[in-house]
N, C-alpha and C positions, 0 to 999 in steps of 0.2 A: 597684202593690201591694208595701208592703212584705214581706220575705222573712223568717221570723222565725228562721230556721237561718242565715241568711246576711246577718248585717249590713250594712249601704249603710259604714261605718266604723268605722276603730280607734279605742279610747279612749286616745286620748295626754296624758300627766300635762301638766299647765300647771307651766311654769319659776317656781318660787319665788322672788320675789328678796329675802323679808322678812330673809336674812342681810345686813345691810351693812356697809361697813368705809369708816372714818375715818379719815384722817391730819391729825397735826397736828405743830408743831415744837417742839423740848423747850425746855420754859419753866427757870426757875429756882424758882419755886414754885407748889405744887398751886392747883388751881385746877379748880371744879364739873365740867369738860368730859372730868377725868380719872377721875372720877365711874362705877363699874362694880362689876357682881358678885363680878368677881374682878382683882384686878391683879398684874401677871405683869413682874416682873425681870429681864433678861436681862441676867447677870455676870460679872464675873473673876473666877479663881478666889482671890485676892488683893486686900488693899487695895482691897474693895469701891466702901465708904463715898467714897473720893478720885475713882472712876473718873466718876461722875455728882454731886458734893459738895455743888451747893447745890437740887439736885432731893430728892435723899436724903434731904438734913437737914430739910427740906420736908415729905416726906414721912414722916421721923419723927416729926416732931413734931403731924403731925396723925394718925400713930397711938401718941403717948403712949412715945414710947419704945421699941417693940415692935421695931423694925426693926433698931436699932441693938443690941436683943440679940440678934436671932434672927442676925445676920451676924457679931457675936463668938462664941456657940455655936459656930457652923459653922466659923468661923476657928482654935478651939481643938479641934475635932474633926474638921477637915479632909472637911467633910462636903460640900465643893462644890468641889474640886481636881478633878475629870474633867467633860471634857466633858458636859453633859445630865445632870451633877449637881440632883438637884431638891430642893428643901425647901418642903413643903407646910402652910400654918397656917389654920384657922378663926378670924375675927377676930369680937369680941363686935357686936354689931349697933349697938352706938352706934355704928363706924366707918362712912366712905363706900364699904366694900368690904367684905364678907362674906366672901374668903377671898383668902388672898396664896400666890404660889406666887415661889419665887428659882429660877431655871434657869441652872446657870453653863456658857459658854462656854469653859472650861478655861482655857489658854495660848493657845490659838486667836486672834492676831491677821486674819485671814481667813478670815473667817465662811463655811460654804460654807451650799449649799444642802440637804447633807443636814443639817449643825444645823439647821436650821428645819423641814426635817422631822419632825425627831423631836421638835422642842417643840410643833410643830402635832399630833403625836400624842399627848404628854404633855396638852396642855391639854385635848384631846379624849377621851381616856381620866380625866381629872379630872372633867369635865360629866358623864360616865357614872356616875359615883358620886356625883355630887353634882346632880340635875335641877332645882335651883333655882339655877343658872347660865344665865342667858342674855344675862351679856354682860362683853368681856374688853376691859380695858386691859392692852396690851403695849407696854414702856418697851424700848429697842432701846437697851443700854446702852454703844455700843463706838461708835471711829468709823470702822468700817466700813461702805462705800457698799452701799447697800441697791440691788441692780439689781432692772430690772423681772422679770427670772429667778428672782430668789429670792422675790420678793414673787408671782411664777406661783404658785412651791410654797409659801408662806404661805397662798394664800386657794384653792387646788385642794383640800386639805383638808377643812376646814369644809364645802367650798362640796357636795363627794362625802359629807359625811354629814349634809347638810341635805338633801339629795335623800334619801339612805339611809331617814332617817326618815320622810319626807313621800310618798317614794314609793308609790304606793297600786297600782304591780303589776297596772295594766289592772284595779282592783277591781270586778266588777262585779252586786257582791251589792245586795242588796234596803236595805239599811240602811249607808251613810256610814261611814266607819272614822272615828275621832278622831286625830285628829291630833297625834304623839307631840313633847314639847315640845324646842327646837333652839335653839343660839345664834343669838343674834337679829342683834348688832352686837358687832363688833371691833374697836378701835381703835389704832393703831397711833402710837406717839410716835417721834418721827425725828431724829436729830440732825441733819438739814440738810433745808433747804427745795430744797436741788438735786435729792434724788432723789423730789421727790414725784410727779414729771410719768411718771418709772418705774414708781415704786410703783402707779398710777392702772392704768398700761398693762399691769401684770403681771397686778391683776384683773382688767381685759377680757379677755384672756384664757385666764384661768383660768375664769370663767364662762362665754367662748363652748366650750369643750371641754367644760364640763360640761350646757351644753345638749344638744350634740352628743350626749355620754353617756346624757343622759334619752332621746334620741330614741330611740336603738340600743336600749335598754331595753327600752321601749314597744314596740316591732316585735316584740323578740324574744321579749316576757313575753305580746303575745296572743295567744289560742285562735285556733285553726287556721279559725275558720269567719267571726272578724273577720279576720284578718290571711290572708286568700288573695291570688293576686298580682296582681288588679285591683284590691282595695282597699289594697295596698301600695303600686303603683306611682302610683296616685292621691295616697297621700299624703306621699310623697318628692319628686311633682311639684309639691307644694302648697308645702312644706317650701322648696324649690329658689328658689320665686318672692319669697318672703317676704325669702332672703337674698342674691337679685341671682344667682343662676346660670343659665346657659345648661339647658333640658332638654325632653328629648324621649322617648316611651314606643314603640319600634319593638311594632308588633300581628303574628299570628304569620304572615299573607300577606308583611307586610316581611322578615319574618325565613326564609321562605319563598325569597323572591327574593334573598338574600342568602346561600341556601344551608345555613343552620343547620340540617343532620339530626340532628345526637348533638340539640341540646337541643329541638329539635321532637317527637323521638321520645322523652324524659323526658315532654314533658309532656301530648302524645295523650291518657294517658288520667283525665284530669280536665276536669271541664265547665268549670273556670275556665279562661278565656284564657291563654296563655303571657305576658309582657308583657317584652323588654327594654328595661330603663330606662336612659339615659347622660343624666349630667350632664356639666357643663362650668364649672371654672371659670378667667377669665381676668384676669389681671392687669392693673393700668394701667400704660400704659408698655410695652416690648420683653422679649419673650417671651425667656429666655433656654433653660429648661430645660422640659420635659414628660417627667411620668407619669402614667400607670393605674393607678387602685386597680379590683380586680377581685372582687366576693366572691359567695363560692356562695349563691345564694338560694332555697330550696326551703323553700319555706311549710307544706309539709308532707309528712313521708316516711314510707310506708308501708314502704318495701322493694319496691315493685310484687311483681311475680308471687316473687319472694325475699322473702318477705314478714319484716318481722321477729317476733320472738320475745320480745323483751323491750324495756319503756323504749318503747313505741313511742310513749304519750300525751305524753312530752317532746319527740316530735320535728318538735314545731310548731316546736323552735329551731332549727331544719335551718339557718335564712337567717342565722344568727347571723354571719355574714362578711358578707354584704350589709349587714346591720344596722352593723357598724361602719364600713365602706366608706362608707354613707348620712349618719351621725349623724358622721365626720371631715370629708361636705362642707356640712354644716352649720356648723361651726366654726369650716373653712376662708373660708369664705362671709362668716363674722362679722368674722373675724380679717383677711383680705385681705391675704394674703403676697404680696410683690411678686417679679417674674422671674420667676416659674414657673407654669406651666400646668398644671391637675389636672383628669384627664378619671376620673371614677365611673362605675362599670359591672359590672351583673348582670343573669344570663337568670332571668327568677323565673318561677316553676312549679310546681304540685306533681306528688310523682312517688306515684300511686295504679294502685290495682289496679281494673279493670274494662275491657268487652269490647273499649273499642280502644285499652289501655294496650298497650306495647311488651312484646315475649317475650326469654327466655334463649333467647339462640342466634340472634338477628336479625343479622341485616348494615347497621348502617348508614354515612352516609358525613357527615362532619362539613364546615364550610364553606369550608377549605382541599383538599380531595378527598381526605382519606386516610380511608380504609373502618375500621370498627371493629367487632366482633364485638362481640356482646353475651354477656359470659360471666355475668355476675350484674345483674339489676333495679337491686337494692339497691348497686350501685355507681355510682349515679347523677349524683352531683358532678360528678365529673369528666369527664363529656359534656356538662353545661350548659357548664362551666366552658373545656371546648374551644374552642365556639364563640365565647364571652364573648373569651380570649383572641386569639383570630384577627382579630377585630373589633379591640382594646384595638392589638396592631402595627400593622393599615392608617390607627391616625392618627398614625403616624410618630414615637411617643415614643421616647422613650431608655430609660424604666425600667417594669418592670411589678412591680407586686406584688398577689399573690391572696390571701383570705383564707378561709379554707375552713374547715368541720367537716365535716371530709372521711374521718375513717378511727378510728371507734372505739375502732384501738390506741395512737392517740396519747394519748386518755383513758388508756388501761392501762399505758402508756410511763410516764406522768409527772404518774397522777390529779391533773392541770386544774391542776398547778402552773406547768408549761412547755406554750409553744405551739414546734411543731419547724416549722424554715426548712431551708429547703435551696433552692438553684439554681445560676446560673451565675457568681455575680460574688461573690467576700471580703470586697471593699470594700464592698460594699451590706448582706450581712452583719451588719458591723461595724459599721454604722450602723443598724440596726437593733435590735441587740443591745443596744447603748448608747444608744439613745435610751429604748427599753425602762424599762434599768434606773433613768433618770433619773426615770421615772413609776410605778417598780412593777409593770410587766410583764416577765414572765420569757422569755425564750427559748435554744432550743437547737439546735444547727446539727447536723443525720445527712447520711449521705454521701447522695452522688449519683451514684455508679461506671459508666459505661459495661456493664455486665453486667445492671443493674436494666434497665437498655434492652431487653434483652433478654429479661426477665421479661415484659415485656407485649407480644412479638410474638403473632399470631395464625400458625393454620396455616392458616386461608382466609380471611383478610385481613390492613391492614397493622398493626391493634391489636387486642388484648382490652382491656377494662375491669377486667377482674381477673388477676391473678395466683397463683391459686388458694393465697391464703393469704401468701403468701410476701414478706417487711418490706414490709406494707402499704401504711407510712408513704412509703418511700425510689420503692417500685414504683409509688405512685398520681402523686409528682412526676416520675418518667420521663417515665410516660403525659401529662402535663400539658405539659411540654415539646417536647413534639411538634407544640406548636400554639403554639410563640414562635419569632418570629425570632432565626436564631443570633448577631446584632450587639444586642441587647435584652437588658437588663441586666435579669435577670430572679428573682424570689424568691416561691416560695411558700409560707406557710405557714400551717399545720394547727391550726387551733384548738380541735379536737374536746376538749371537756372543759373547757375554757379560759373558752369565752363563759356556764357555766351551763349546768346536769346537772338540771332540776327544774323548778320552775314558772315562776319567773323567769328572764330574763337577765341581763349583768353590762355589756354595751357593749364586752369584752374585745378591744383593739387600737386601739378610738378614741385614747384619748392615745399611742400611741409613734405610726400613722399623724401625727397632727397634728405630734408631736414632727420628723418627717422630714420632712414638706414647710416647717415653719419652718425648718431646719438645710440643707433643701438649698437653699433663698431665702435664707441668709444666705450660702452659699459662690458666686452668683453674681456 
């Protein structure tokens, strides 16, 4: 019989692929193929007209002229001399293109990847005021080699707000939302037929991360009574098989025998199963390198016997770490980075209040034997997350990193602008930080001082779970560390605020995750 409180599954968005992108090699004259809603310039800031001259004159002349004034204009008014300089026209409807945009590349003989950035913003901020766009020819006017890097972030773009729009947020109303209209196809003119085999492979994957991102989404955006952690871990193990990875669902007897108290005692008191899930995935070829992604997954938080007080209906996003942890081995899975081993891992649970949920003031003892007081319900993370850890070193990695919404005051720290890291290694850090920023994810490094250690000892055991207030943020990674090996290049960081404060989530950490496991497969 079916359960009508308790769905048999989650409704996860199906991957749209109606955005497509075409490349082709710059011709000398227009021709039907170059044919689009809107066509898109990218110039010098000088001697335009010379830099592409028999494309240009081409293209002036099959729009009348127009082209050849609009770049003497700008020439005598120096309205395209800075980088991401734009001059934007509506062309009369007899033309093959209804609107022309010139985006100049300044002086800029190397093209980086934040100029494409910011033009895949421009053209995307243009479609928004203009919804009878749905489809762009872009003229790539320099001879600058187009890598498959840049052409990542050309079509990660588009590709995040053609989801954005289509995304329908676990809809599960009585009546079909319509469907908001998106660029459809992009086409991209190349000066050299060499980099097309890049350009191909920068959207693979940029679409496998943005799969990825749908996934994390979906987890995080359903109701608490779809997304509990049997039908989570069912469908991360569904997810798993589709894209080639090793996985297996530890039930809470195994996890039992394995010693997990902190996260057996989270999840006591809820009728759903505890479920730990690990993936695996393994390269072809010789393993050089191994890590853990590790994220907190709690499907739903009450605050057990600490019950909370506010916000409590948004905190079906508890698992929002897990959800990005899930939705990077997705990606991962797609993408197939070679040398490096990536083992995914979280104790999912919900932590509820009722007769045999766990008390304030319990002793318990986590799966390495160190005993833990229980100072607050509501500090629940970081007991799942103990045992998650302990598990994540006995398979012998080199790096861990957790992803947690872990402590409310990170939200008040840096309202969901910044996710805070802290651990034991600069280097990992650094790579973190900067992989980040290459994707639009923020972060920020708080200490880690030998004294915060000391915040969470107990007086009748060897931890508390809380700190009675005291830098939540810095005190919850102490307590966290306690359960990594000290040769474990280790970093946790706090997402709280980061993944989505509301109905929806955001996937928040998927691209920098993906971004480091590519970057650590390129350094072996």
């Amino acid at each position: 019989m079916v359960n009508p409180i308790h769905p048999e599954c989650i409704p996860m968005s199906e991957f749209n692929e109606s955005l497509k992108f075409e490349f082709s090699v710059l011709k000398d004259k227009y021709d039907e193929s170059l044919k689009s809603d809107c066509l898109v310039l990218c110039v010098p800031n000088k001697d335009i007209m010379q830099s592409i001259p028999s494309l240009y004159e081409s293209l002036d002349t099959v729009l009348n002229g127009i082209l050849k004034d609009i770049i003497e204009t700008a020439n005598q008014e120096s309205s395209l001399k800075d980088e991401n300089s734009t001059i934007h026209v509506n062309l009369p409807p007899k033309y093959p293109f209804k609107y022309l945009m010139l985006i100049s590349f300044g002086e800029n003989k190397n093209t980086s990847p934040v100029f494409f950035n910011k033009m895949i913003t421009q053209m995307n901020e243009f479609q928004k005021k203009n919804k009878n766009i749905q489809s762009f020819t872009v003229v790539l006017g320099f001879d600058n080699v187009v890598t498959s890097d840049v052409m990542y972030f050309c079509a990660q773009f588009p590709i995040d707000n053609t989801i954005e729009k289509r995304f329908k947020g676990n809809n599960l109303g009585s009546e079909p939302k319509k469907p908001a209209k998106i660029i459809e196809r992009i086409h991209f003119v190349l000066r050299s037929e060499d980099t097309m085999k890049d350009c191909n492979s920068g959207v693979f994957d940029a679409q496998s991360v943005s799969r990825g991102l749908l996934f994390a989404r979906d987890l995080t955006s359903a109701p608490p009574n779809y997304c509990d952690p049997v039908n989570m871990a069912k469908e991360v193990i569904n997810m798993a098989k589709l894209v080639g990875l090793e996985g297996k669902i530890l039930q809470p007897k195994e996890c039992e025998e394995l010693k997990m108290g902190a996260f057996l005692a989270v999840a006591q008191g809820s009728k759903s199963p505890a479920q730990f899930v690990h993936l695996t995935y393994k390269p072809k070829g010789e393993v050089k390198k191994r890590i853990a992604l590790v994220g907190k997954g709690i499907t739903m938080d009450t605050g057990g016997y600490n019950i909370k007080h506010q916000m409590i209906h948004f905190m079906k996003g508890d698992m929002g770490g897990a959800a990005a942890v899930f939705g990077t081995a997705l990606s991962v899975g797609l993408i197939k980075p070679e040398n490096i081993e990536v083992h995914f891992i979280s104790a999912i649970c919900d932590n509820l209040v009722s007769r045999d949920a766990y008390l304030p003031g319990c002793i318990i003892t986590a799966s390495n034997g160190k005993t833990i007081e229980v100072g607050n319900t509501d500090a629940e993370g970081r007991l799942t997350l103990a045992d998650a850890l302990v598990y994540a070193c006995n398979l012998k990695v080199e790096t861990v990193i957790d992803l947690a919404t872990l402590t409310g005051f990170n939200y008040k720290l840096f309202e969901g602008r910044y996710a805070s890291v802290l651990g034991n290694n600069d280097e990992l850090f650094q790579m973190i930080q900067t992989c980040g920023k290459t994707v639009y994810e923020k972060f920020w490094q708080l200490p880690l001082d030998p004294e915060f250690q000391e915040m969470v000892k107990s007086e009748i055991a060897d931890l508390n779970n809380t700190s009675e207030g005291k830098a939540p943020v810095s005190t919850s990674a102490a307590f966290l560390c306690e359960f990594v090996d000290k040769n474990v290049k280790y970093a946790h960081i706090d997402i709280a605020g980061c993944s989505g404060m509301g109905t929806f989530g955001n996937g928040f950490g998927v691209k920098t995750l993906v971004a480091i496991i590519k970057e650590l497969s390129s350094k072996c």
